[in-house]
N, C-alpha and C positions, 0 to 999 in steps of 0.2 A: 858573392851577392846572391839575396835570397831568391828566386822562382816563385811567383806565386799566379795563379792563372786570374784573379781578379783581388778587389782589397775595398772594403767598406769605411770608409773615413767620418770622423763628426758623431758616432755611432753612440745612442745609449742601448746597452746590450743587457739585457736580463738571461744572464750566462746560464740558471735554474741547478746551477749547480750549487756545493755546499762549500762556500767560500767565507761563511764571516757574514755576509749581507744582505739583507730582505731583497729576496727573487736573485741571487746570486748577482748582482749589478754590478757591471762596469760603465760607470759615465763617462763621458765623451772619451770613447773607447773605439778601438780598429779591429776588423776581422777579416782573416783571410783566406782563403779558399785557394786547395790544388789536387788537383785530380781526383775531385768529388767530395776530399773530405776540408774539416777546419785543419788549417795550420798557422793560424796565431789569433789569438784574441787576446786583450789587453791595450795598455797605452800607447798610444801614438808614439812616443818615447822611447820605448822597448821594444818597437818595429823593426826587424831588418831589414839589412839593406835592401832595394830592390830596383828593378828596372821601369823608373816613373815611366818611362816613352815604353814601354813594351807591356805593361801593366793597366790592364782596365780599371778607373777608382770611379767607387759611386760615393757620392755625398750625401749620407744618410739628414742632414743638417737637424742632428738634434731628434730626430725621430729615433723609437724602440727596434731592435734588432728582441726578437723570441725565437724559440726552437720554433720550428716546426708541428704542428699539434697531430697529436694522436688520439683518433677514435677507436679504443682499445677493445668494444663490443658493439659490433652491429649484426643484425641479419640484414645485410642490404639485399642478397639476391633474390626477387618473391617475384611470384606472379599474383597479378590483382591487387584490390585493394579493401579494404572493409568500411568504406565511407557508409555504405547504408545499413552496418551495426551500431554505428557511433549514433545516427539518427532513430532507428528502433529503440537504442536505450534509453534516449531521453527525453521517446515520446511513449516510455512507460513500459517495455519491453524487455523481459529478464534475462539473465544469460543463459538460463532453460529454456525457453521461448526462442533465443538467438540460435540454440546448438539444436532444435528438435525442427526448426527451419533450416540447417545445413550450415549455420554460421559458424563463428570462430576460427579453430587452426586448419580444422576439416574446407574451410573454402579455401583457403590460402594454400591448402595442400595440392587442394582439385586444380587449384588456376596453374600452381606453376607445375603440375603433373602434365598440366594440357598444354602448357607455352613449350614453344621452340629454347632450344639454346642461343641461338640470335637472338628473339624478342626480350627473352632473359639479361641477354647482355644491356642490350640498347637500355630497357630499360634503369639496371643496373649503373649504367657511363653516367645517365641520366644523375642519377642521384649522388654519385662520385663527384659528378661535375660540381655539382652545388658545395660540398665538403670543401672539394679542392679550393674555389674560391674565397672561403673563411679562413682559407691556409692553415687546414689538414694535410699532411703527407704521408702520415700511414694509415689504413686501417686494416681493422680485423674482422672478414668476414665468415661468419656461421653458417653450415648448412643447416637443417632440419624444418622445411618444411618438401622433403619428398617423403621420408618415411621408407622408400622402398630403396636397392641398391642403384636402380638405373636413374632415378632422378635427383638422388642423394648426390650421384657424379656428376650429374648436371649439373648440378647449383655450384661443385666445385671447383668445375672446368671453367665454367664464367668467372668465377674469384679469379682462377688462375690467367685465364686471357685478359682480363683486366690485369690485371700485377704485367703481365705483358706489354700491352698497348694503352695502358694510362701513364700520367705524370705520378698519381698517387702508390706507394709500394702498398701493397695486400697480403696479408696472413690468411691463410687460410685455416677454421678449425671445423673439424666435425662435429658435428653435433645431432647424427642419427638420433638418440637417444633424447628427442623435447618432447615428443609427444607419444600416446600407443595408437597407430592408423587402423584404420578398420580390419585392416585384414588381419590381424590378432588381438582383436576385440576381449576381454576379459585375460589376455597372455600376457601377462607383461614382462614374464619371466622367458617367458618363448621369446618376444620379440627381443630383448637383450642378447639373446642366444644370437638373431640374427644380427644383432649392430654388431657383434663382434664378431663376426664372420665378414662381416661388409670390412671391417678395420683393414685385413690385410690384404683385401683387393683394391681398396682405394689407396693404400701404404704405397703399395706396390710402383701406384701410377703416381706417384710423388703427387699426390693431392692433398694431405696431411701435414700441417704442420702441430696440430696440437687437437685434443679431444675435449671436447663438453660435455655434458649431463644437465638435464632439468630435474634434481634430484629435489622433490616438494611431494608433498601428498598425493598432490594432483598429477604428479609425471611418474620419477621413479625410487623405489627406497633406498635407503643407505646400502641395502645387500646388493641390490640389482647393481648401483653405482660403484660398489665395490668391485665388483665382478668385470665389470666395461674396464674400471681402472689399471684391472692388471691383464686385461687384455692389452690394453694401451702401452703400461708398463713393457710388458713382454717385447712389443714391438719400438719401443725408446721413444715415444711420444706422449711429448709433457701432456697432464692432465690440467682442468678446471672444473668448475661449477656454476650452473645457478641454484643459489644455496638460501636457504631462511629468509626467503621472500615472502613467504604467508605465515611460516612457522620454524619451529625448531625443531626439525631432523635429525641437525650435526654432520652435516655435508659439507658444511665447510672446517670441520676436524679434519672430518676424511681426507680432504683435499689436503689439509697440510699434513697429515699421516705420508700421502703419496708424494709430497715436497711439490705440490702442483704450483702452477701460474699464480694462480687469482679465483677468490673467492665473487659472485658477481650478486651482488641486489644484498641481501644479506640484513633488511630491513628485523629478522628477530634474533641473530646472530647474540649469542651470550656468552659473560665475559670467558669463559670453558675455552667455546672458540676462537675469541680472539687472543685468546692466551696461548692457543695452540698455531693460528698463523704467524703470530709476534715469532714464535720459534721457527716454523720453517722456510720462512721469509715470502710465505704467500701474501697478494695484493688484495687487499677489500679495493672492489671495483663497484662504485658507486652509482647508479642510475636514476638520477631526477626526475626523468622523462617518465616514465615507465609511473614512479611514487605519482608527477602529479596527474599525468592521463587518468588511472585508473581510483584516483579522489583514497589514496591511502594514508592512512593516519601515526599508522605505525615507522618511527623512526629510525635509520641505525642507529647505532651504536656509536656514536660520533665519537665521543667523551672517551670513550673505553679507548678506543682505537688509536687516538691522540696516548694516553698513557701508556697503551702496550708498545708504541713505535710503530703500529702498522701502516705502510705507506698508501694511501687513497688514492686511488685513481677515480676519471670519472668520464664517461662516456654518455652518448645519444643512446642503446639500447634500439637504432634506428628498427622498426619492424611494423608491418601491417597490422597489429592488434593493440598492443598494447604501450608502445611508445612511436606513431605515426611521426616522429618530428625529428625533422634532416636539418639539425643546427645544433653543433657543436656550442660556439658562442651561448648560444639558449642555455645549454646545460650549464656551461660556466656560471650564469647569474642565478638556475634555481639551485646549483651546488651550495652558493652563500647564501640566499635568502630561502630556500625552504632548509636546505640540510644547517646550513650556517656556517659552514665552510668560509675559511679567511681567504681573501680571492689569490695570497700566494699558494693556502694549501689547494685550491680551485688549479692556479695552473699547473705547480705542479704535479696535479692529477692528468692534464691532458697534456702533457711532457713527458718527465722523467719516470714518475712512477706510472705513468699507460705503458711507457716503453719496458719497464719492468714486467707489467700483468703478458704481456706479449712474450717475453721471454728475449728482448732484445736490447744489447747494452752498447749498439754503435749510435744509439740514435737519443734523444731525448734531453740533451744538454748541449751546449753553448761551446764547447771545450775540444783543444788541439787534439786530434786524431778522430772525432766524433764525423759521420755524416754530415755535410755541408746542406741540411734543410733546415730552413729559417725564412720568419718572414720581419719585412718589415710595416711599421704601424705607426699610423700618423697618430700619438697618441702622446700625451702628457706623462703620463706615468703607467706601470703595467695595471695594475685595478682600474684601471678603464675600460681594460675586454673585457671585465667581469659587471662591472657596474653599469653600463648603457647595453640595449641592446637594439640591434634592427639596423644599427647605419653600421657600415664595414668600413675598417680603418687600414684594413690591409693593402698597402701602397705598391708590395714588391715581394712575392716569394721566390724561394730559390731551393731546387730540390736536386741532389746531386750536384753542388752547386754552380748547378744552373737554373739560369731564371727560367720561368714557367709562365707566360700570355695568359691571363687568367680574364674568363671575360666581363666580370664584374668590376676588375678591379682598376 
């Protein structure tokens, strides 16, 4: 007789796996949970034995069972916030005028240069919390607004006490390399010298799980990105990017040159590139958020990326500047209606292939041996989390599978 520590009965399960069926579906379908992870999903039918009187069953009655969602790119951890640049600009105030007043990444830097690791955190739970209750279970957070090595560790100490003492799991990546900070003002070659020096001090303190680059005209060049890469390389720490966001660099070659994660924004990304991630099985990571805050015009590559096979992920880009908005769901519905995203290839953007850009293959589908995170949704069909937004249909998550008190929900 099978063990199973709980069992999901009546279940429509959007497995997201590659079975045959739009959203990998199994209808009125059972799943079951033991010792954190899936150990059977499928028909009622094909259940083993088990021990009804010793066995907890929840009656999903007809409601959706989904993974788990993954926000594959955020900076969640900032100090401050840039509300009164959003208001200068649209009462006529240029992004010259913004930065020559002290605005942009330069305040965001000052604020959480000047926050405590505490205020850091709180804040931080803060905005997990809110994730967690649209049933998100992993994300990925980015450093880079210290700029310097002591507050660069800052921002990834909190990631990491969070992955600690939250329900949500946390990645943490580096991402020294977003911005050049004052104090190497016209160096941008000097201050790359210093991220890569920062690399294996923070390596060292298991803070690292994977490296960034803001590789754009505006951050840093193909060379300088090359450079950080095989620092990274050296020390066995997958690479990514943000890549062909205003322009085409070819930082996201790069990135699949070094067999990285995920290509991220990638709004001028050309077919070169994605001919080059299609090969090394790097993620175009897609960010809505970010396209519509900043009123940009320029599209991905949608089309291309559908023919070369590249798998699309798509995230919040959560951050003080340039995508202020803590709602995965949200991104789900501008995925289809700005990008035009089909809401399967939408979710399995904040599934299977976010789990991929992350570099993680226990998590992101529906299937026996996978992490037991999943929620459930009082919803008719899955293109319902795509297609409404603002009421929360999530009824019941379970992360580690265990359920998770969510306070929204």
């Amino acid at each position: 007789m099978q063990q199973f520590d709980a069992i999901w009965i009546n279940a429509n399960i959007a497995t997201m796996a590659d079975n045959g069926q739009p959203y990998g579906a199994i209808e009125n379908g059972v799943l079951a949970v033991k010792d954190g992870l899936i150990a059977f999903v499928g028909a009622r039918s094909e259940l083993p034995s088990f021990d009804a009187l010793a066995t907890p069953l929840y009656d999903a009655a007809g409601q959706w069972l989904l993974p788990g969602f993954i926000d594959c790119h955020t900076h969640l951890v900032y100090g401050g916030n840039r509300a009164n640049e959003f208001e200068m600009r649209l009462n006529g105030a240029s992004y010259q005028d913004i930065a020559a007043a002290g605005g942009g990444i330069k305040a965001t830097v000052a604020a959480t240069r000047a926050a405590s690791e505490e205020d850091l955190f709180v804040l931080a739970k803060d905005r997990l919390n809110t994730l967690l209750a649209q049933g998100v279970t992993t994300v990925e957070i980015k450093s880079g607004y210290g700029l310097d090595l002591a507050t660069e560790q800052k921002i990834l100490q909190v990631a990491a006490q969070l992955d600690l003492h939250h329900p949500v799991s946390v990645q943490k990546t580096f991402l020294g390399a977003h911005a050049l900070p004052a104090e190497f003002s016209n160096d941008a070659d000097g201050y790359i010298e210093a991220v890569c020096q920062m690399l294996p001090e923070l390596n060292k303190l298991k803070l690292i799980d994977a490296v960034d680059v803001f590789c754009e005209g505006i951050g840093f060049s193909v060379a300088q990105t090359r450079k950080l890469f095989t620092a990274a390389q050296a020390l066995g720490l997958p690479v990514k990017a943000h890549a062909e966001q205003l322009s085409n660099l070819g930082g996201s070659a790069l990135v699949a040159e070094f067999a990285g994660l995920s290509a991220d924004h990638i709004e001028f990304l050309d077919e070169a590139g994605v001919a080059a991630m299609a090969q090394a099985g790097t993620v175009a990571v897609l960010l809505p958020g970010a396209f519509y805050f900043l009123r940009e015009t320029q599209l991905p590559p949608i089309a291309l990326l559908r023919q070369y096979g590249v798998p699309m992920a798509v995230a919040t880009d959560l951050n003080p500047g340039t995508s202020p908005l803590c709602s995965l769901p949200l991104m789900l519905n501008m995925a289809c209606t700005l990008f035009r995203l089909t809401p399967q290839e939408a979710l399995l953007g904040v599934t299977r292939h976010a789990a991929k850009a992350l570099g993680l293959f226990d998590r992101g589908c529906l299937v026996a041996g996978q992490r037991a995170d999943f929620g459930c949704y009082a919803i008719s069909q899955p293109a319902e989390l795509c297609y409404q937004f603002g009421v929360n249909s999530l009824k019941q998550l379970i992360i580690n599978g265990k359920e998770v008190r969510v306070a929204s929900v």
